[in-house]
N, C-alpha and C positions, 0 to 999 in steps of 0.2 A: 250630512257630513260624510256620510260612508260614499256618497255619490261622488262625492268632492277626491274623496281620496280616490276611487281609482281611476278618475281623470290624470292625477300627480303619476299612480304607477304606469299609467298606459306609455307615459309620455316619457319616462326612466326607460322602459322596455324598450321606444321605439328608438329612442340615441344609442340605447345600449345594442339594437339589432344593429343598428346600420355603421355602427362601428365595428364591429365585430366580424359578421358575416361574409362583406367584402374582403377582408385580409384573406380567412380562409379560401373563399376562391380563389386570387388570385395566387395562393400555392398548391391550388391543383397546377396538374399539365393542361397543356395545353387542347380542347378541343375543338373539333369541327363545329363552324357556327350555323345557326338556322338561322331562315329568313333574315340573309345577310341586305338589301335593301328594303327593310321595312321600316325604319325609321325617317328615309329617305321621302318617304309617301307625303305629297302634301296636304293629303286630309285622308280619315279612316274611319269606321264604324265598329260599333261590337254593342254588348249589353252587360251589365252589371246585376248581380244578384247578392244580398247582403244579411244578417242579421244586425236591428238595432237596437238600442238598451236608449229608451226615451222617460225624461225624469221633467219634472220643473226644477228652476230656481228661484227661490221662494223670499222675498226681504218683508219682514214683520213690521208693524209698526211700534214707536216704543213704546214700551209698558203697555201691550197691551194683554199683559194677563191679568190686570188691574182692572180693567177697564170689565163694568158689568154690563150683560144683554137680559132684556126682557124674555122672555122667550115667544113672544107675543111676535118680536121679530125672524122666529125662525121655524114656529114651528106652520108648516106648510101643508101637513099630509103626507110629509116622507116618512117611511116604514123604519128607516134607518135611526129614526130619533124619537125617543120614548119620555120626554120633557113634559115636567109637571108644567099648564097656562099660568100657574101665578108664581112661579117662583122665576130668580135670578140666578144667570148662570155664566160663568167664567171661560172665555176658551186659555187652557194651560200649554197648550203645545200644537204646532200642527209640522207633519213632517211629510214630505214630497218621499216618495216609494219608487224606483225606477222596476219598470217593468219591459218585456223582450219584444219586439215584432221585427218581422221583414222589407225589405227594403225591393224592389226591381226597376230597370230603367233601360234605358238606353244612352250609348255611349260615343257624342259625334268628339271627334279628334283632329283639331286646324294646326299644323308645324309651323312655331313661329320661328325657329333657329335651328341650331346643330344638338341643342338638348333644352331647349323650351320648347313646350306645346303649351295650347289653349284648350280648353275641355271641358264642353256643356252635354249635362247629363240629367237628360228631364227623366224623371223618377215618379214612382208611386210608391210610400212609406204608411205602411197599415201598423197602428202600434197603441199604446195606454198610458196613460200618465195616473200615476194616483198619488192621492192626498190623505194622511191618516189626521185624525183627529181628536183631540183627548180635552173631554167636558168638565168642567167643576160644579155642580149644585152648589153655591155660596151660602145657601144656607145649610144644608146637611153636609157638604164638603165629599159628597159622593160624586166617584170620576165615571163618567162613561165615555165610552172610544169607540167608532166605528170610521170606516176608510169609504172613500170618496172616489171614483172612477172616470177619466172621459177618455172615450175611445176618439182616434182621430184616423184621418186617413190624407195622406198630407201628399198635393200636386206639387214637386220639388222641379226648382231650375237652378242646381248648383252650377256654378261658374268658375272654372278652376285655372291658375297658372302651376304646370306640373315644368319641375326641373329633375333631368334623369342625369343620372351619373355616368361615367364614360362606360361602356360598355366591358363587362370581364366574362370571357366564354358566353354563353347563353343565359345570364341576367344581368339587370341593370336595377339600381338602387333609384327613389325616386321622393322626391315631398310633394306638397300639393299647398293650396292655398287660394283661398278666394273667398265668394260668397254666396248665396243661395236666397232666392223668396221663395217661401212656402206659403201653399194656400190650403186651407183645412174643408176638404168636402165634409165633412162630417156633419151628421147635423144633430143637435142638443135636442130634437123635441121627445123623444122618450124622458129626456129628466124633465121634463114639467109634469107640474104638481097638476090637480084637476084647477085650482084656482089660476093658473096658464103662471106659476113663477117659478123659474128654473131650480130642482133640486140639487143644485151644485154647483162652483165655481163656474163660471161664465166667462169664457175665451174668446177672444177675436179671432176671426178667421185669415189673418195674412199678417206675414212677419218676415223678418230679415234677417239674415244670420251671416254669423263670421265663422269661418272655418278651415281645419289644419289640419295636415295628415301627412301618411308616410306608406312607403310599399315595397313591391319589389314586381318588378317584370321579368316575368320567364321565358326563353324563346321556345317554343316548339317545333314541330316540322312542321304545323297547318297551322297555330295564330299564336298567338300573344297571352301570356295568362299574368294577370294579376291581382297580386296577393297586397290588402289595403286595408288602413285602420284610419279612424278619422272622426276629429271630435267637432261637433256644432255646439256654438253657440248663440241662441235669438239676441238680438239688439233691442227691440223693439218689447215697452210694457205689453202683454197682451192677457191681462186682465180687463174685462169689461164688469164692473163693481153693480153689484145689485144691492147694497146695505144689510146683508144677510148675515144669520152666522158665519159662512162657509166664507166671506169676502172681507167681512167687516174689522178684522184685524191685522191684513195682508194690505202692504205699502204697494207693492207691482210682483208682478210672476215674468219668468222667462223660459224660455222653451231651450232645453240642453240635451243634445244626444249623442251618444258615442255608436259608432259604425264598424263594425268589421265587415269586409264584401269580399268577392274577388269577379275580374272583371275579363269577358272574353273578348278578345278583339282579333 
């Protein structure tokens, strides 16, 4: 839920910059503009470098804190779980943790108009997703809680229509919008157990996502800088269910990330 909420504030912030901001420029004076035919370019290159905050979205299944597990079902050899073999145990809670990584790419730019472009940006996204988890022993009603980790490292082809706003002195205001496959090199086999069953949620490696953002371009005297925030969201269930504790009461997961970058071109 804290995830959820600062998606609502990013996106307050982002109306509220770009309303804002432009007024006050345009009641500066007037300046000398840089790289006054660069917009004009019918294609351009640069690179983008970013910090990202990557989280799941998580939909439960109902009732299932009712729903009792053997632990015959889960207990594997992970160190993480300290479950008596005969007793029955309850999962009460599980809650998705967003955690920080970085973001690098490159940045090809095709001018479709007087202020649309097209803008694909193959990327590398190194970052963690975690899952906390809170146990009930049903019969002693003792909670135990430990947190769940998968590092990912995600080959990104975001696809973007960017609309930039009329130019004032040396920046321009901009949104974005499109869509992105992600493919996850990462690979799961540190979480297997010695018996070869994965100690934790089990991800697909390729997804889809819908994505929106907003920015600002700066002109300089040698290129272009921009300043960009941008929220993903997966389409695509990318749970692969093993009947485990860690799975066994999750309906589907989705992959959500929030981006701040800035981009040289």
């Amino acid at each position: 839920m804290r995830f959820e909420f600062s998606y609502k504030k990013a996106l307050l912030i982002i109306g509220f910059v770009l309303c804002m901001i432009p007024q006050s420029i345009m009641a500066q004076s007037e300046k000398p503009k840089n790289l006054l035919l660069y917009d004009n370019q019918p294609y351009h290159f640069g690179f983008i470098i970013g910090i990202n905050r990557m989280s799941y979205s998580i939909n439960c299944k109902e009732n299932y804190q009712l729903v009792e597990h053997p632990s015959t079902e889960f207990v594997t050899g992970d160190d993480d779980i300290n479950f008596s073999e005969d007793h029955l145990y309850n999962v009460r809670s599980i809650t998705p943790i967003p955690q920080y990584g970085f973001t690098v790419g490159v940045v090809g730019n095709l001018r479709l108009g007087k202020y649309f472009d097209l803008r694909l940006i193959p990327s590398l996204s190194f970052g963690t997703r975690s899952i906390e988890y809170h146990i009930m022993d049903a019969g002693t009603l003792e909670y135990q809680s430990f947190t769940k980790s998968i590092f990912s490292t995600f080959m990104e082809f975001p696809l973007h229509v960017k609309y930039r706003s009329k130019r004032m002195n040396n920046v321009a205001a901009y949104i974005i919008a499109g869509g992105n496959f992600k493919l996850d090199l990462a690979s799961q086999k540190k979480d297997k157990s010695e018996k070869g069953q994965i100690k934790n949620i089990k991800v697909k490696k390729t997804d889809i996502a819908a994505e929106i953002g907003a920015g600002f371009d700066f002109y300089t005297g040698y290129f272009k800088l921009g300043v960009e925030v941008k929220m993903s969201y997966g389409l695509l269930n990318i749970m692969d269910s093993q009947n485990l504790i860690y799975d066994s009461s999750i309906k589907n997961i989705h992959n959500k990330t929030f981006q701040v970058s800035l981009t040289f071109e």
